[in-house]
N, C-alpha and C positions, 0 to 999 in steps of 0.2 A: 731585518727590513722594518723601519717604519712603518707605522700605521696609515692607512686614508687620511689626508688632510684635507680639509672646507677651504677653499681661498675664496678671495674676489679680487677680481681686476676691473680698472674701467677701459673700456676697448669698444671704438664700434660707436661713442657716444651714449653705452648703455654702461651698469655696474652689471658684471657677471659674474655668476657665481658658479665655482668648477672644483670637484673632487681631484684630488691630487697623490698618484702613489711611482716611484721608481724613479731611475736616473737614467736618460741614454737616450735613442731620438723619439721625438715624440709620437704617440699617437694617440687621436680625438675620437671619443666615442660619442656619438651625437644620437641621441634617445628620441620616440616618438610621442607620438598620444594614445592615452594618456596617463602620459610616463612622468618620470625625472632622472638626473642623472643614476639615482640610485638603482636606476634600470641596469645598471653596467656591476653590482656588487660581485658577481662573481666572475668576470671576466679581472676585474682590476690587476688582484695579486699574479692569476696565474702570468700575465703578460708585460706585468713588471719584473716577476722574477729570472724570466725570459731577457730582461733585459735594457726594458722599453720603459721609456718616461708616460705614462697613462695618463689623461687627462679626460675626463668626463664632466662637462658642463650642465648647468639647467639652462636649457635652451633659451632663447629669446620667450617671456613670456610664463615661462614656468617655473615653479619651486623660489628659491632666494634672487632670481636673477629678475631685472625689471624689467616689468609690465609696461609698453607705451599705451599710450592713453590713444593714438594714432593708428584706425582700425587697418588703414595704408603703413603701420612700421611694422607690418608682420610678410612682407616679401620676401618673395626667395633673395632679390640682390639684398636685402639686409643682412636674413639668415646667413648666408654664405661670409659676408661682410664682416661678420660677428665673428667666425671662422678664421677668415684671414688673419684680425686683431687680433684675436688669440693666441693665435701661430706668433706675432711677433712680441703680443705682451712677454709671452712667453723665453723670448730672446734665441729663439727658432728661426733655422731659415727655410727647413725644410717639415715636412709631418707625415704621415699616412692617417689619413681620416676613413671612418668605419662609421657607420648608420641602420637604425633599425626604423621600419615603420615610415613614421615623418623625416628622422633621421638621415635615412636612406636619399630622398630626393637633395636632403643639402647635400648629404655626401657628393652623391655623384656629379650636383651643380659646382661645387668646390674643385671636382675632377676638371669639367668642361669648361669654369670661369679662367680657373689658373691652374693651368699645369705645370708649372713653372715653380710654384709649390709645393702644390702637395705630391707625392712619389708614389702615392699607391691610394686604392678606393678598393673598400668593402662593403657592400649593400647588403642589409639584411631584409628578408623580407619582401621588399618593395624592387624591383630590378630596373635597371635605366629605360626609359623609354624615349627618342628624340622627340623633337617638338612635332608635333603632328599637327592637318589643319584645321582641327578648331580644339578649343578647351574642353575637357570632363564636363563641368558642367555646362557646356553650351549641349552637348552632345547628350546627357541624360536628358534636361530640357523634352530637345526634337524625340526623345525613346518615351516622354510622358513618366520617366522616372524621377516624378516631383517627391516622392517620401523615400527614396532612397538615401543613407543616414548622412553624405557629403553635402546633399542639397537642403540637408533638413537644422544642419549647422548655417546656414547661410545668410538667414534674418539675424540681426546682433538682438539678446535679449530671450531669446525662444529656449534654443538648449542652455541657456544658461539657468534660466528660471526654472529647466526643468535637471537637469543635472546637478545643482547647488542645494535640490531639496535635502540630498545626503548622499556627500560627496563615499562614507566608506563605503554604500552598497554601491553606486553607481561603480567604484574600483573592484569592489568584489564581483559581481554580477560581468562585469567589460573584463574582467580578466580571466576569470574562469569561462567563460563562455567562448572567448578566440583560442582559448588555448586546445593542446588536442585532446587533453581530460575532457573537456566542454566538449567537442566535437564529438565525442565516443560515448560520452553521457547525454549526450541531447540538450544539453544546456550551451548551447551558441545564440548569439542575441540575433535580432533578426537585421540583415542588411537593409530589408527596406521596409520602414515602421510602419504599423496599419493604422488608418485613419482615427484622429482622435485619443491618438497617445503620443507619447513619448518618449524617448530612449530607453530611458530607466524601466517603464512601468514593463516595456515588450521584454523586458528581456530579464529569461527564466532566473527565478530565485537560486541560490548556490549554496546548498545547504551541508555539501560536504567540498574541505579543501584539497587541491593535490598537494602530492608531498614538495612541488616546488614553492608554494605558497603556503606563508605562514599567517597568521593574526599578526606580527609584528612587521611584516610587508604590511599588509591593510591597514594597519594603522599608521604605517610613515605615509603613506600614501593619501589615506582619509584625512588627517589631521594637514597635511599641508592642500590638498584643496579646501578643505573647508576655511582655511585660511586666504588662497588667492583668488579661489573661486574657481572657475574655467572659460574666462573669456580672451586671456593670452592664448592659449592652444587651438581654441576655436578661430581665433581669426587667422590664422595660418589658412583655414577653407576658404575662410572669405578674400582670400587674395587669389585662391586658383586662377579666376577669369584674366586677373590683370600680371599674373608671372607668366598668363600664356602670351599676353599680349609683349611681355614686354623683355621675351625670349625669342621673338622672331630673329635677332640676328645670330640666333646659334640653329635655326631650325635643319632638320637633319643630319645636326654636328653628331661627329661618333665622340666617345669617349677614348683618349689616347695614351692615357699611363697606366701601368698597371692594374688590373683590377678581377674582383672575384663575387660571387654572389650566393650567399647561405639564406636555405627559409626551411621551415617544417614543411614536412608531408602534407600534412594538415591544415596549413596554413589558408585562412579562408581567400587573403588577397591574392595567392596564385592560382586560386581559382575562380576567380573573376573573369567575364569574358573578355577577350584581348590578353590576359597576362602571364596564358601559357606560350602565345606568341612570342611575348618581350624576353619571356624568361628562351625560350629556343633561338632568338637572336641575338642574344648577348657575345657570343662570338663575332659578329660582324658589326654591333654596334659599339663596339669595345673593342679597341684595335690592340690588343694587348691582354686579351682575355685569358685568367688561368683559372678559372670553370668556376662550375656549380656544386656544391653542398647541399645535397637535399637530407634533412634527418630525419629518417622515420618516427611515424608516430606523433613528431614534438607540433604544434601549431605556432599560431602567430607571435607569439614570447618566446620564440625561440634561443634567443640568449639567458633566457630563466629558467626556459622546461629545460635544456639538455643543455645544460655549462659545458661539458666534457668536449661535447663534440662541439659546440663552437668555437671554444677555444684550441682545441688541436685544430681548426681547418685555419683560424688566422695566426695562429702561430708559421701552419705552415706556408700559408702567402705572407707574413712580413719574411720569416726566414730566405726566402725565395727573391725579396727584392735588392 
């Protein structure tokens, strides 16, 4: 089998940049924050060998793929958008798209925009939620949760000035800290920042690595933000209020093809309030639902902490479709 290949395509009216291994129907691995494609290294081979044309992109915004200058081109109908193009740059008529994190909501919007598409959705992490009435952050606002970390993304210019001081710790510190090494070591960053800091500074030093995490992770990871910065992945927050707005006419819509849902045990965003809800209605929000993956132990890098078991659970949903 061939190696990973770098492509770029232009699709969507952006250049995007997408890892490439396998031949057969496709399937999109859409990464979150703050990630890059190379969030997908160990998924690639096993699910090419299986069979499948693998396609992992850097997101709108992130890694080799362009950054709009337009803090409105980071919408979910782009995201999604960027998706679709993909699919036929690709010369695909059909794909199963997979998501982790940020991932995850295009995932499932990919699901709910066009079904007609894509054939299956895998959400990691994050689990579908329909549109409810009002937005995340309208809703922290009214709860006085102004330094909780989604709202504290929301001025353009703030976490960038504070994230850009040094993009390796900030990787090192955000990724050991969500993972469930972090969890189990007391090194998880704080969801909601105490007055007169920053993301960076709250969140505990990481002075030993797990064995999923190498120096040569941190460093693909350091050296390309230090390169882009972090104000493509941050404006993805700043669009919340206006993807709620402007998802009204799917509000309530279930999810209707195939689909499945893996996160760690650990994982900090299933324990968020509300998201053990989302995660227990997935069967009815998801008219096509073939279950949950919970993997002990593993937290929110769930496709990095425990390769084994993510890939045996979507092997066994594409096998399945």
């Amino acid at each position: 089998m061939d190696s990973i290949q770098g492509k770029f395509v232009e699709a969507n009216g952006i250049r995007i940049h997408y890892l490439e291994l396998g031949e057969g129907p496709p399937v999109l691995l859409c990464h979150g924050w703050p990630e890059l494609a190379y969030s997908w290294r160990r998924q690639m081979k096993p699910l090419a060998q299986a069979g499948y044309r693998v396609v992992a992109p850097d997101m709108r915004g992130f890694g080799l793929t362009d950054a709009p200058d337009d803090l409105y081109a980071y919408g979910m109908l782009h995201k999604v958008g960027d998706m679709v193009a993909l699919v036929g740059a690709l010369g695909a008529d059909s794909a199963v798209v997979v998501g982790h994190d940020w991932g995850a909501p295009v995932a499932w919007h990919c699901a709910l925009y066009r079904p007609d598409l894509f054939r299956g959705v895998a959400g990691l992490s994050v689990p579908y939620s329909p549109r409810g009435s009002q937005s995340l952050p309208s809703l922290l606002g009214k709860m006085g949760l102004t330094r909780f970390y989604m709202m504290y993304f929301q001025e353009p210019g703030v976490a960038e000035a504070d994230l850009e001081r040094d993009p390796y710790q900030v990787q090192r510190r955000l990724l050991v800290g969500a993972s469930g090494y972090g969890v189990k070591h007391g090194k998880s960053w704080p969801a909601i920042i105490p007055p007169g800091m920053g993301l960076l500074d709250a969140s505990p030093e990481a002075d030993t690595l797990p064995d999923w995490l190498s120096e040569e992770d941190l460093d693909t990871y350091g050296k390309t933000y230090a390169r882009t910065g972090y104000r493509g992945g941050l404006n993805w927050y700043r669009n919340m209020d206006r993807d709620w707005e402007l998802n009204a006419p799917w509000a309530g819509a279930p999810i209707t093809i195939p689909a499945c849902f893996i996160a760690g045990s650990l994982d900090g965003v299933i324990r968020m309030p509300g998201m053990d809800k989302a995660v227990d209605n997935l069967p009815k929000t998801c008219r096509d639902f073939r279950g949950t993956t919970l993997v002990e132990g593993a937290g929110h890098w769930v496709q990095q902490e425990a390769p084994e078991e993510v890939n045996a659970a979507l092997l066994s949903f594409l096998k399945g479709l």
